[in-house]
N, C-alpha and C positions, 0 to 999 in steps of 0.2 A: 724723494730722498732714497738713495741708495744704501741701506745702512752696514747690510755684508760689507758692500764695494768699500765703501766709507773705512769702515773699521780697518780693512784687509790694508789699504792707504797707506792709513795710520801705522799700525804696525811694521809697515815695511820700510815708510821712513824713517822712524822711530830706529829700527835696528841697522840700518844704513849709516847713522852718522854714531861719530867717535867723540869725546867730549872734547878733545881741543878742537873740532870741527867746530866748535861755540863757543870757544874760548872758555873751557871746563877744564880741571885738573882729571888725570885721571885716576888714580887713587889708584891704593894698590888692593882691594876686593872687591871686584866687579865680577858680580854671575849672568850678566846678561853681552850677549854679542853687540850692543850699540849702547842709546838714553837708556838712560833708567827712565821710567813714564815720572818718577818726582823730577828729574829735570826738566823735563819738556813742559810738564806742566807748569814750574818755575819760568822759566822762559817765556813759557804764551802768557802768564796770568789766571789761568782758570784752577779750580781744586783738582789733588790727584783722583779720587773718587770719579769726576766729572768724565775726565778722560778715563779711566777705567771704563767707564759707562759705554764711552761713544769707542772704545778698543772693541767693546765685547757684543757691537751693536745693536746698545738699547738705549734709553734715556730719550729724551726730546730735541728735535733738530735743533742742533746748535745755531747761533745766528750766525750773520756776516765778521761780524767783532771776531766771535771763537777763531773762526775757518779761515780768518785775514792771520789774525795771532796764530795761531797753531800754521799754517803756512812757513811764517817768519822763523819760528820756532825751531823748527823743521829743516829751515834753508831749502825751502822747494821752489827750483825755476817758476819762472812766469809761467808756460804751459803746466807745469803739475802743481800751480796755483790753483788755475782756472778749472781743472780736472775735479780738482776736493771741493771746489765751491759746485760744479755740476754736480759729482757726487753728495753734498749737502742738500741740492735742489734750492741751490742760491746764483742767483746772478753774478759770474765773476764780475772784480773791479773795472769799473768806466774809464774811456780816457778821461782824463781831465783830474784825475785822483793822484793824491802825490804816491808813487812808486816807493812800496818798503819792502821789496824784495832785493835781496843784495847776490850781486853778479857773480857767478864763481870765481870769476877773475878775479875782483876783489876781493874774495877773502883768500884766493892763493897770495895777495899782495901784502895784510892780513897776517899770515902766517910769515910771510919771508921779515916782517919789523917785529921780528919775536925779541928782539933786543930794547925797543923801545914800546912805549904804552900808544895803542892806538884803538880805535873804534871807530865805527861807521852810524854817520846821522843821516836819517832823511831830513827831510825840506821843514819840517816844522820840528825838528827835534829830539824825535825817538832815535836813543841808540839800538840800533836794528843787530850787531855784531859790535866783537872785542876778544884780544888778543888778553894771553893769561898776567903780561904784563899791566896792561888797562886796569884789569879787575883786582891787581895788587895792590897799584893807585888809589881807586876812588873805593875801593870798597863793593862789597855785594849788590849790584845792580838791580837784583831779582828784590832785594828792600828795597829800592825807593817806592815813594808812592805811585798809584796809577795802575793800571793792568800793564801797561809798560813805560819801563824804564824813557822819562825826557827832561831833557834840561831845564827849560822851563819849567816846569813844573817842580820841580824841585831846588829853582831858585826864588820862587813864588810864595808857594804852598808846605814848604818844609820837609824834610826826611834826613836820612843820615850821609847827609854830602860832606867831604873833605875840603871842598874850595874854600879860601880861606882869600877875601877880595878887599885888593888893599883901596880899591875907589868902586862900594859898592853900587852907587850912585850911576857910576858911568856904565857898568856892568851890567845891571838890570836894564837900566836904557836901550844899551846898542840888542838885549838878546828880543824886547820886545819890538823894538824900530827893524830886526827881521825878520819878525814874524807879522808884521804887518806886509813885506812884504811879500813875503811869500801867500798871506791871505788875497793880496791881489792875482796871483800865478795862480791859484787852487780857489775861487770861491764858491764852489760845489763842493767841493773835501768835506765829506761829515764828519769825519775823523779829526780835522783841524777847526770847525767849526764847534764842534763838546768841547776838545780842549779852551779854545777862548771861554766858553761859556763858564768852564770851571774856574780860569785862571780872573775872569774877571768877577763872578760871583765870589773868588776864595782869598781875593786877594785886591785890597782899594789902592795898595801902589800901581799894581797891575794896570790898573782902571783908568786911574791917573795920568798913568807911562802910553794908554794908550790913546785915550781921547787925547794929547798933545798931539798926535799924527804925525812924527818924526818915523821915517825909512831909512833906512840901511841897512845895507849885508854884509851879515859878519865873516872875518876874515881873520887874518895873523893875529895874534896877541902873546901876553904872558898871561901864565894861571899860575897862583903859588897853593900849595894844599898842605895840611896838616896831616902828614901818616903818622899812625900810633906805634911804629916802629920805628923809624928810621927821622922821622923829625919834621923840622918845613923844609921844602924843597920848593924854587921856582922854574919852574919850565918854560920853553919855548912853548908856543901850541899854533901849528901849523896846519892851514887848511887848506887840502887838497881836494877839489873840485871835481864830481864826475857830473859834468853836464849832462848826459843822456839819462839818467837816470835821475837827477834833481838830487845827489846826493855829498855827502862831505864824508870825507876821512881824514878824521884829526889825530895830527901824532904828536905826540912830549917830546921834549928833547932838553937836551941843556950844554950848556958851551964845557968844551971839553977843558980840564984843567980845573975847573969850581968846584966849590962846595958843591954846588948844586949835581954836577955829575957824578960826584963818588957818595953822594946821597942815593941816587938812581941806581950807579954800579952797585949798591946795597941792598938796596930795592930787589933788581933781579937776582937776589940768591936768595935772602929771607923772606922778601913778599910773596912770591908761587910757592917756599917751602912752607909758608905758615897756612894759603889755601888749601897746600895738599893734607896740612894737621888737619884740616876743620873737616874733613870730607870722608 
C-alpha cells in the first residue's frame, strides 16, 4: 500500500470536482477549491474522520468496498479506478463485475436534463450519479439505507423514499424478477451477491418475490411520489439504456399541459432552492 500516493490521489480528486459535478448545490460559503471531504465522504458511505485519516495517510488499508465507493464518489475513470485500488495494494475490479463507474459522457448528458430529474443506475440498482433536479424529487440520497444509495433496497428494507405506488404488488415484483436477472449476467458480483443476501435475510416478501423465479427487465413505467412541497405528482420514468456499460439513466417527465407538469415546473424553482437552504 502506497499511503503518500494514496492520500496525494484523494486529495487531488477531491479538489478537482465541483459539487454539481454530483449533483450537489453549491451553496454560497465554500472555502475550499472543490468537495468538502463531508461530501465525499457522504457520497462513498464511509465516516468524515475515516477519510480524514486515509487524506493524511494513516489509518488501516481501506478495503476493496472503501476504494470501489470512494472511486464512485469521486467520478474517477476506469484507469484512475484501477490506479487507487493499486495504490490501496488492492486488485482492481474483474471482468465479470457489474461496472459502477459512470462515463463522462454521461454525466455531460446528466447535466444538459438540468430541467428534468434524472439519475444513473447500475445493473443491480445503485444510483451511482443525479442531477440537482433528481435530488429535489426523491430527497437526500446520501439517507437511504446501505453504504449506497439502491432501489431495492429501499423498496425492501425501508428508509425515507418518496414513491408513493399505486400497485405495490406489481412493483416489488418486476424490481426483484430484474434483479434476478441481472444475478444471472454477474454471478461473481460480491457486490450484488451481500445485497441479495441482505434483501433476502431483511426482508420474507423479498424471499417470497424471489423463490417464485419470475425475470424480467425493467423498462418504461409511471412513478407518482409524495414531495413535501409541491404535492403528488406522477411522472413518466423513462429508461434509457447504456449497453456497454450495463447501465440505465432514468429521467421524469410529465405530459405537458397537466397538473403533473406545472407540479415539476414548481419543483424546479422551489425544490434546488429549498436544497440550497439546507446546505
Amino acid at each position: 500500500m502506497d499511503r503518500d500516493g494514496l492520500a496525494t490521489a484523494l486529495v487531488a480528486a477531491r479538489d478537482r470536482l465541483q459539487p454539481a459535478d454530483v449533483g450537489l448545490p453549491a451553496g454560497s460559503r465554500r472555502r475550499v477549491p472543490g468537495l468538502r471531504r463531508e461530501e465525499v465522504a457522504a457520497l462513498a458511505g464511509i465516516s468524515v474522520d475515516y477519510l480524514v485519516r486515509l487524506e493524511q495517510g494513516r489509518g488501516p488499508r481501506p478495503s476493496a468496498q472503501v476504494v470501489t465507493a470512494l472511486s464512485r464518489a469521486l467520478r474517477l475513470s476506469r484507469d484512475q479506478r484501477d490506479h487507487l485500488h493499486h495504490l490501496a495494494g488492492i486488485d482492481p475490479p474483474r471482468p465479470g463485475r457489474i461496472d459502477d463507474v459512470v462515463r463522462p459522457g454521461t454525466l455531460r448528458v446528466l447535466d444538459r436534463l438540468a430541467d428534468l430529474p434524472a439519475m444513473v443506475l447500475d445493473a443491480k440498482g445503485d444510483v451511482l450519479a443525479w442531477n440537482d433536479l433528481a435530488l429535489a424529487l426523491v430527497g437526500d440520497l446520501t439517507a437511504w439505507p446501505g453504504a449506497r444509495p439502491n432501489i431495492a433496497r429501499i423498496q425492501f428494507l425501508g428508509g425515507p423514499g418518496r414513491v408513493v405506488h399505486t400497485d405495490e404488488g406489481a412493483a416489488l415484483a418486476a424490481t426483484v424478477a430484474d434483479l434476478r436477472a441481472v444475478s444471472a449476467r454477474y454471478p461473481d458480483d460480491p457486490d450484488l451477491a451481500a445485497l441479495l443476501t441482505d434483501l433476502r435475510r431483511g426482508s420474507d416478501r423479498f424471499a417470497d418475490l424471489w423463490d417464485a423465479g419470475h425475470v424480467e427487465v425493467l423498462r418504461e413505467a409511471t412513478k407518482t411520489f409524495e414531495h413535501p412541497v409541491v404535492g403528488r405528482l406522477t411522472l413518466d420514468c423513462d429508461v434509457l439504456a447504456l449497453p456497454d456499460a450495463d447501465q440505465r439513466v432514468i429521467v421524469y417527465s410529465a405530459a405537458p399541459g397537466t397538473r403533473d407538469a406545472e407540479a415539476l415546473d414548481l419543483l424546479r424553482v422551489v425544490g434546488v432552492q429549498d436544497l440550497e437552504g439546507t446546505r
